[in-house]
C-alpha positions as CSV (number, residue, x, y, z in Angstrom):
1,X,-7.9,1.0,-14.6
2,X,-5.1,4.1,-15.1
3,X,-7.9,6.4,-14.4
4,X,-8.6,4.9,-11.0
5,X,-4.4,4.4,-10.3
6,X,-4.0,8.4,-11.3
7,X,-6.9,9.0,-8.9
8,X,-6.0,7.4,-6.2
9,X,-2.5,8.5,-6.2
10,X,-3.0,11.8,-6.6
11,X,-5.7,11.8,-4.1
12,X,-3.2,10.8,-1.5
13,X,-0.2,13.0,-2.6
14,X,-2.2,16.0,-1.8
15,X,-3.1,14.7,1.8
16,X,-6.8,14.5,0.9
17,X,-6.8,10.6,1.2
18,X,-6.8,8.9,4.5
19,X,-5.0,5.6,6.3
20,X,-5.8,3.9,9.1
21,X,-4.3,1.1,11.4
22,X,-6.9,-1.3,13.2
23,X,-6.7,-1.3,16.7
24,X,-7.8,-3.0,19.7
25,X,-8.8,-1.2,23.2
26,X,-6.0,0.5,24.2
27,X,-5.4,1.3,28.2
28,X,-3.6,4.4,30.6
29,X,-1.2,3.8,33.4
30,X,-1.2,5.2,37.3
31,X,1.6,5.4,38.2
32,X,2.0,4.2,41.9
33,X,5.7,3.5,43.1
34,X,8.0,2.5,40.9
35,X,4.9,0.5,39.1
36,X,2.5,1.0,36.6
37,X,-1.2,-0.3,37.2
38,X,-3.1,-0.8,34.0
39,X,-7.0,0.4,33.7
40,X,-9.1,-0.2,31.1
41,X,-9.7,3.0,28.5
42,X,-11.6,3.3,25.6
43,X,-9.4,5.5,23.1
44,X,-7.6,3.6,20.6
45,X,-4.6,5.0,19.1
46,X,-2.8,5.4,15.4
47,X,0.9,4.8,16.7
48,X,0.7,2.9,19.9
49,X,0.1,-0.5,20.8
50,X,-2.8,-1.4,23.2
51,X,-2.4,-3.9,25.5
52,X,-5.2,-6.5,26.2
53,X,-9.1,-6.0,26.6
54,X,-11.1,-7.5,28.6
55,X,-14.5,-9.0,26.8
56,X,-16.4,-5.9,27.1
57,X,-20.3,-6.1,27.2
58,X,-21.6,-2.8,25.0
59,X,-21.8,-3.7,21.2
60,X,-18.9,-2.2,19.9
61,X,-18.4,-0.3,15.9
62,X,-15.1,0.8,14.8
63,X,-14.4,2.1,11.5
64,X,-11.4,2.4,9.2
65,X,-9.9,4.1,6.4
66,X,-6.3,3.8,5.1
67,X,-4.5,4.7,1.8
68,X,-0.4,5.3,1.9
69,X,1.7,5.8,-1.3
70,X,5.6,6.0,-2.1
71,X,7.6,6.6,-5.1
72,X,10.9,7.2,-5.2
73,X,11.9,7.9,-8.8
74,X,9.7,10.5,-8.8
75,X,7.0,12.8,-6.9
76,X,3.8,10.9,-6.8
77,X,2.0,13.4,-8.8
78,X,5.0,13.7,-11.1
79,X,4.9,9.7,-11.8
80,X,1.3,10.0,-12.2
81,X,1.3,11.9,-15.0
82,X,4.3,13.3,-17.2
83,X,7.6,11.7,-15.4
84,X,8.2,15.6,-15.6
85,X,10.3,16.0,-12.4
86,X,13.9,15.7,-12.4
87,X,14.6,11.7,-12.2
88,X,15.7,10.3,-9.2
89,X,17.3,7.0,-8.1
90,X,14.4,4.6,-7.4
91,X,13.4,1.3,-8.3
92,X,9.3,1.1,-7.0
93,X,5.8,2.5,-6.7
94,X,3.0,1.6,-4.4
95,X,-0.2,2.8,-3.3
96,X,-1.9,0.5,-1.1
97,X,-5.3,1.5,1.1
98,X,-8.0,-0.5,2.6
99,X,-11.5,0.4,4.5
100,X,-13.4,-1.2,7.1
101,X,-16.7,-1.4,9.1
102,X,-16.8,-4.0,12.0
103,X,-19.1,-4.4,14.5
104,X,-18.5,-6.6,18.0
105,X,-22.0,-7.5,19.7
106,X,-22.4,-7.0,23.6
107,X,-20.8,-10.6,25.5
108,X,-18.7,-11.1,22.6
109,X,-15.8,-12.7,21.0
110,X,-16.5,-12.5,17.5
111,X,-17.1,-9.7,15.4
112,X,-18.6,-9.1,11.8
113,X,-17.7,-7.0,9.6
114,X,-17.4,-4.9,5.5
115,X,-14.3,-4.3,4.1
116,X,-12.8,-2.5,0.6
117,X,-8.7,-3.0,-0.4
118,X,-6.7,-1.7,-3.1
119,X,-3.3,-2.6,-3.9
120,X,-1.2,-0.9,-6.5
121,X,2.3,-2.4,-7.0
122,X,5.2,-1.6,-9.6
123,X,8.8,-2.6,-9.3
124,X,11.1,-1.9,-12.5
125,X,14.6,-1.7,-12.8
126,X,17.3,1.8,-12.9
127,X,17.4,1.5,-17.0
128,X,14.1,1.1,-17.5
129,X,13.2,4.1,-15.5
130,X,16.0,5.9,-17.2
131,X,14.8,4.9,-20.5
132,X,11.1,6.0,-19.7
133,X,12.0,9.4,-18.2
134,X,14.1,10.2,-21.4
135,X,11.1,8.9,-23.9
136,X,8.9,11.2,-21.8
137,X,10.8,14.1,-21.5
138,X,11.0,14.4,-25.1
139,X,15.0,13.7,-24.7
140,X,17.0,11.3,-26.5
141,X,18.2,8.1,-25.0
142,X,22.1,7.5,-25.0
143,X,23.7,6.9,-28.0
144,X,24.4,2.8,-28.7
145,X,23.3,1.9,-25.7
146,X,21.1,-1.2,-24.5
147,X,18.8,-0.9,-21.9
148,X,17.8,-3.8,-19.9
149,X,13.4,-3.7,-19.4
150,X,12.7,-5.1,-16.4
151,X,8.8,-4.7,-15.1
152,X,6.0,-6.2,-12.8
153,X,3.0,-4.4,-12.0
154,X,0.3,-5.7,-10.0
155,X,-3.0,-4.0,-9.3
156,X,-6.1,-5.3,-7.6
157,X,-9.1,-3.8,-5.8
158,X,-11.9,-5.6,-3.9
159,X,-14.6,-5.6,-1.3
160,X,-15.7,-8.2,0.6
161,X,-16.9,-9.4,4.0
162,X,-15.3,-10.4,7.2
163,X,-15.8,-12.7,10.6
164,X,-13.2,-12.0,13.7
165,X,-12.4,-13.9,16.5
166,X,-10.5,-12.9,19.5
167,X,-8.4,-15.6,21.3
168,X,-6.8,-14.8,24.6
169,X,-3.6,-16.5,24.6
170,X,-2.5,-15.5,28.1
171,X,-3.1,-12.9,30.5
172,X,-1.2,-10.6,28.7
173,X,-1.5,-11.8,24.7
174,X,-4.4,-11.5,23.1
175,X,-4.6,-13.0,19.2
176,X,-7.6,-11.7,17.0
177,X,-7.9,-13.7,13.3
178,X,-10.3,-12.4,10.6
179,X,-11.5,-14.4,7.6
180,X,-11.7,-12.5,4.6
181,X,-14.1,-13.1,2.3
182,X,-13.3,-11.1,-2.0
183,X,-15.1,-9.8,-4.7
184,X,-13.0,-8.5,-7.4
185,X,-13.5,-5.3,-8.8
186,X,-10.2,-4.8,-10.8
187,X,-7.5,-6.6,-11.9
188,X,-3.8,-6.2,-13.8
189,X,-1.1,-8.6,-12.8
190,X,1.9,-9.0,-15.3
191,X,5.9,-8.0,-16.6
192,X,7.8,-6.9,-19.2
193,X,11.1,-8.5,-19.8
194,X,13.6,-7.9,-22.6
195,X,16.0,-5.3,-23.9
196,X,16.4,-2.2,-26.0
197,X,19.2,-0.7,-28.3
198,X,19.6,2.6,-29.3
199,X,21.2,3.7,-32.5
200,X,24.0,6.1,-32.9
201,X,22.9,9.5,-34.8
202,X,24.0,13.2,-35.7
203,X,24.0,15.8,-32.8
204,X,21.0,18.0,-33.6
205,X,19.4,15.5,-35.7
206,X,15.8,15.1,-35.7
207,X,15.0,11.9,-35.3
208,X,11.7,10.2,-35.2
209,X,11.0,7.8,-32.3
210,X,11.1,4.3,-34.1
211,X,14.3,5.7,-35.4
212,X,16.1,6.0,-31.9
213,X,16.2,2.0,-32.0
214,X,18.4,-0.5,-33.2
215,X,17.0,-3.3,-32.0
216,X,14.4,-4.2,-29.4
217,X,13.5,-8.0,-28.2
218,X,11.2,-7.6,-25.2
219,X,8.4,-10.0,-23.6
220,X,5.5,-8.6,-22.5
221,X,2.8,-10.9,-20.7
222,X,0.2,-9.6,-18.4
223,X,-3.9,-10.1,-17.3
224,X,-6.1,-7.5,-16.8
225,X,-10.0,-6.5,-16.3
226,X,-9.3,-3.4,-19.2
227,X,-6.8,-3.4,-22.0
228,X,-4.2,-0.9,-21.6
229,X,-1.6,-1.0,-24.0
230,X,-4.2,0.2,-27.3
231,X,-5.6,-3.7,-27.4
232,X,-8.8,-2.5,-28.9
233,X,-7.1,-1.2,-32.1
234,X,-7.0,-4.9,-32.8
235,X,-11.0,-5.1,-32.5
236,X,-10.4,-6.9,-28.7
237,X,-13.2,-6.0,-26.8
238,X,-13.1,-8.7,-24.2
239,X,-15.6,-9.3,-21.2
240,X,-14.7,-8.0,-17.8
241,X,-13.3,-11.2,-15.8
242,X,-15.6,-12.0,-12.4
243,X,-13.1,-12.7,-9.4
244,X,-13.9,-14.3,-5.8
245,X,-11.0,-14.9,-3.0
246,X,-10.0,-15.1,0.8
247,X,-7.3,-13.8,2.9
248,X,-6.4,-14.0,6.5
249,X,-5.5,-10.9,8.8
250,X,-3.9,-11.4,12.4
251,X,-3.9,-8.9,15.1
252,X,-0.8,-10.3,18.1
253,X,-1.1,-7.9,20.9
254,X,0.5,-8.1,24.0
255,X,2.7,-6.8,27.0
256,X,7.1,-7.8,27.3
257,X,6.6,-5.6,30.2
258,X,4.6,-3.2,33.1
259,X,5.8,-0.6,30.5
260,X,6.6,-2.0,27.5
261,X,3.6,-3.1,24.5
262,X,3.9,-5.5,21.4
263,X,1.8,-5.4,18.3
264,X,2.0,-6.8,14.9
265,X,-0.8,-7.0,12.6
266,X,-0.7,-8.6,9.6
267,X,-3.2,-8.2,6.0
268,X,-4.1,-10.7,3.2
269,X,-1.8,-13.5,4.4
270,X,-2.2,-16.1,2.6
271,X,-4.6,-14.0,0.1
272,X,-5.7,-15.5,-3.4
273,X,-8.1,-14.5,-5.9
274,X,-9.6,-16.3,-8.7
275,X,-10.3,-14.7,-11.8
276,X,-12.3,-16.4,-14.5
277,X,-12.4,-15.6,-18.1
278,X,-9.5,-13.2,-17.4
279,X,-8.4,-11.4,-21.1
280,X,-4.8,-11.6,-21.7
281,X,-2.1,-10.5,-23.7
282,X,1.5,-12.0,-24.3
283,X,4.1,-10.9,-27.1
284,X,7.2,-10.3,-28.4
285,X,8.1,-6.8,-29.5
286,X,11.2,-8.4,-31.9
287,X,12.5,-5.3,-33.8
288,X,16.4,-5.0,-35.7
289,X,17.0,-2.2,-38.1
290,X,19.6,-4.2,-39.6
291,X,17.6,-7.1,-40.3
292,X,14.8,-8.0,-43.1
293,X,11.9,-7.7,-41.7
294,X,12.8,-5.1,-39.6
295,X,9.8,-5.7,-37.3
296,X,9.0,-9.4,-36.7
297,X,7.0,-8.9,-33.7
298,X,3.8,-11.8,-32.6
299,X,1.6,-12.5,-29.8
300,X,-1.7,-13.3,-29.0
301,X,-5.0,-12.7,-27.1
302,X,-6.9,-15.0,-25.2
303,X,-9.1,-15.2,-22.5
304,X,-8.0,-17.7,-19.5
305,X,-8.8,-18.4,-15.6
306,X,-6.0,-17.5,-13.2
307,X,-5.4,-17.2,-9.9
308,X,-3.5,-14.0,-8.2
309,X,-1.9,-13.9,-5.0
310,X,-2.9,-10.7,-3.2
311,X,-0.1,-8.2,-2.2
312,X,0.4,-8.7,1.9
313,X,1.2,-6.3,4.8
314,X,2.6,-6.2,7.9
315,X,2.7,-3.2,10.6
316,X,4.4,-3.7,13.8
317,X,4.7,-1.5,16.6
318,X,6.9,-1.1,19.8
319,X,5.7,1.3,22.7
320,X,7.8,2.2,25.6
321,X,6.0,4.3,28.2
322,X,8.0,6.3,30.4
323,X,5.5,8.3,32.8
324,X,1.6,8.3,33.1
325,X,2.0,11.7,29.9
326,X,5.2,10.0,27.6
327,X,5.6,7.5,25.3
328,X,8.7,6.4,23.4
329,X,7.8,4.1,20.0
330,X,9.3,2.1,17.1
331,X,7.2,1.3,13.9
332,X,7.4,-1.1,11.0
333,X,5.3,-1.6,7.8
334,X,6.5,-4.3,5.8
335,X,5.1,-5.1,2.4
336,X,6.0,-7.4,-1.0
337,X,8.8,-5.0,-2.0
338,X,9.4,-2.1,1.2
339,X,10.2,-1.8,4.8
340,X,9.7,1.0,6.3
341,X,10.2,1.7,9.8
342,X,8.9,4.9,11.9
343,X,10.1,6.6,15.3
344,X,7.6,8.4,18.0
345,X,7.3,10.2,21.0
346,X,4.0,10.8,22.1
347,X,2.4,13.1,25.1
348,X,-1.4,12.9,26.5
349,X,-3.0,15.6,28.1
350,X,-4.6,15.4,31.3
351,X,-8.1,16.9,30.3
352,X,-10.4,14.7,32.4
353,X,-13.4,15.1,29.9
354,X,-11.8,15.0,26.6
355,X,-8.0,13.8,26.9
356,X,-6.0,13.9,23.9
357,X,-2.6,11.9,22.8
358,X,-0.2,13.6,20.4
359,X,1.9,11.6,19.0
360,X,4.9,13.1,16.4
361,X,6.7,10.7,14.0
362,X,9.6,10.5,11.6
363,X,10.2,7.7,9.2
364,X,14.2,8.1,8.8
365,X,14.4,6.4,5.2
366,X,12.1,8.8,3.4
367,X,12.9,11.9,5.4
368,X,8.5,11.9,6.3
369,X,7.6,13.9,9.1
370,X,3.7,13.0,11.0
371,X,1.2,14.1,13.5
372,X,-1.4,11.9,14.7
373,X,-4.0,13.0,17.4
374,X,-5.8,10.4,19.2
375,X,-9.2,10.4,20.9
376,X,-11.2,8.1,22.7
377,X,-14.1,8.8,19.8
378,X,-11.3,8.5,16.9
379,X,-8.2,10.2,15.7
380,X,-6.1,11.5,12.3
381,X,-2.8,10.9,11.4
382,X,-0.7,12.7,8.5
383,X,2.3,11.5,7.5
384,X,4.4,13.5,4.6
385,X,7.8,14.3,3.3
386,X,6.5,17.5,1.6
387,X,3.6,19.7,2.7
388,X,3.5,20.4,-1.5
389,X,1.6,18.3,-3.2
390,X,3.7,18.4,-6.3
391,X,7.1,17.4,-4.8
392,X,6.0,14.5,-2.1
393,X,7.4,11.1,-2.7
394,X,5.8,9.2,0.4
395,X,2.3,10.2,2.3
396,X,0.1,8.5,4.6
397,X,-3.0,9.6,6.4
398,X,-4.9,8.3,8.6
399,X,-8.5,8.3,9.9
400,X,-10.3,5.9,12.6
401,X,-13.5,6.2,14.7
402,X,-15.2,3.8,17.4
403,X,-18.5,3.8,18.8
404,X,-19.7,1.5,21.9
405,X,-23.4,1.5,23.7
């Protein structure tokens, strides 16, 4: 399980990795007057929000691919592997991707469809970062301090299958639901609560790492698919659990005005999965060096079915568009513990056979700078705060395609 984690994250802090946002038929304007008349167009886009498509009668495929990381604390390939970079203030990590192949049949409404998700998610506390960085870095933690430990990680990847229905709501809204249907392929849901004191010691002094404590009282309880914290040094060589779920996705599309479009598109609402035979481990790391025992810490191992609720998603976006070439555009994506919102301006070329939108972004709270290209075939979108691999902190790329006949 931290094998696939470090891959995927460092897969997307180089850029290789790819993200993608779902989208519906998308349409151009003629400008005529002071008004704009819609016509239908083919090419999708990464940043802007289509307005309503008619029922179209060519069997349809579009394909997906989306992967998007931020950490804060640290570079991604920094928290990754060796907390080596200077720490920073930060308080989360996430990596979060999904995949998709659907296919619409000629006359209509419904579509069918594959689909793979991952979701990485780790929220911890100032100290506990703090206290990591320092154990990492070789350095000793303050002197008669107590650190507070405060952890949750959750981490699940699936594949499954998917049914879509499109519902025209009025003229100018159009609602599309997909049923979700999960197989689990990995699981690790659980926290760490507690706190840790450290002892006071000579300047200079070498000092061995059970040493640095003076007491320690922390609860750690989590499920998993593959121990990770040394389990089989206790001869525990569980089963891996077998996991089925659902979730529902929503694409809302729709016009406020002749110029102005409305998306939202929501992932794994109301997403369980059910896990059974899922290994587990709970204790209590109860340590005092002024106290005999010094080391009083219990737990157990067991073996249980749970259910998970699977990490949602939200993206919104907001498109203003000024002339038959411009395009003025907000951007949200909303998950358990972020929002994040984007800016755009985007420009499409007037190539009769082959037009083109380019579209540049800036996401204001992480400082990210994109690009996305848009075609009526497919498009890419790159979205980075640091072209070097070893000092970004939040990328997202993104890939699409779509294929009628």
């Amino acid at each position: 399980m931290v094998t696939i984690i470090r891959n995927i994250l460092v897969i997307i802090s180089i850029g290789v990795s790819i993200s993608a946002i779902a989208q519906e038929p998308s349409v151009t304007y003629q400008l005529t007057g002071d008004d704009f008349i819609l016509e239908k167009n083919l090419m999708p886009s990464l940043v802007s929000t289509p307005l309503i498509a008619s029922k179209k009668p060519d069997t349809q495929i579009d394909w997906t691919v989306m992967a998007s990381a931020h950490s804060p604390a640290q570079p991604i390939a920094a928290f990754i592997k060796d907390w080596d970079a200077p720490l920073e203030s930060g308080t989360h990590a996430y990596a979060q991707g999904r995949a998709s192949l659907n296919v619409r049949p000629a006359d209509s409404l419904i579509s069918y469809g594959l689909a793979w998700r991952y979701d990485y998610i780790m929220t911890f506390n100032q100290e506990t970062a703090d206290l990591y960085w320092q154990y990492q870095n070789k350095q000793l933690p303050n002197q008669n301090q107590t650190y507070a430990v405060e952890l949750d990680a959750q981490h699940n990847e699936r594949i499954g299958a998917n049914v879509g229905f499109a519902q025209q709501l009025t003229s100018n809204w159009q609602l599309t639901t997909y049923a979700n249907i999960w197989k689990g392929l990995h699981l690790l849901d659980g926290e760490a609560r507690g706190s840790i004191t450290s002892q006071a010691y000579l300047d200079g002094e070498t000092v061995r790492n059970i040493d640095r404590l003076s007491s320690t009282k922390t609860y750690v309880d989590y499920y998993y698919d593959e121990p990770a914290l040394g389990e089989e040094n206790l001869n525990w060589y569980p089963k891996k659990p077998t996991g089925y779920g659902y979730s529902l996705d929503i694409n809302l599309t729709g016009a406020l005005t002749d110029r102005t479009q409305l998306s939202i598109r929501g992932y794994d609402l109301l997403g369980r999965m059910h896990w059974k035979d899922t290994p587990s481990t709970q204790y209590v790391l109860d340590y005092d060096a002024n106290r005999r025992p010094v080391d009083m810490t219990e737990g157990q191992l067991d073996t249980d079915n749970i259910t998970q609720t699977l990490p949602w998603r939200v993206e919104g976006s907001l498109i203003h568009q000024l002339n038959p070439q411009w395009q003025l555009g907000v951007h949200g994506q909303v998950n358990d513990i972020q929002d994040l919102y984007q800016l755009s301006a985007g420009y499409q070329t007037n190539e009769d056979y082959y037009p083109l939108t380019i579209t540049g972004l800036i996401e204001p709270q992480t400082q990210a700078l994109g690009l996305a290209v848009d075609s009526q075939y497919g498009g890419i979108k790159l979205l980075t705060d640091s072209l070097d691999s070893e000092k970004a902190q939040r990328s997202e790329v993104s890939l699409y395609g779509r294929y009628s006949w």
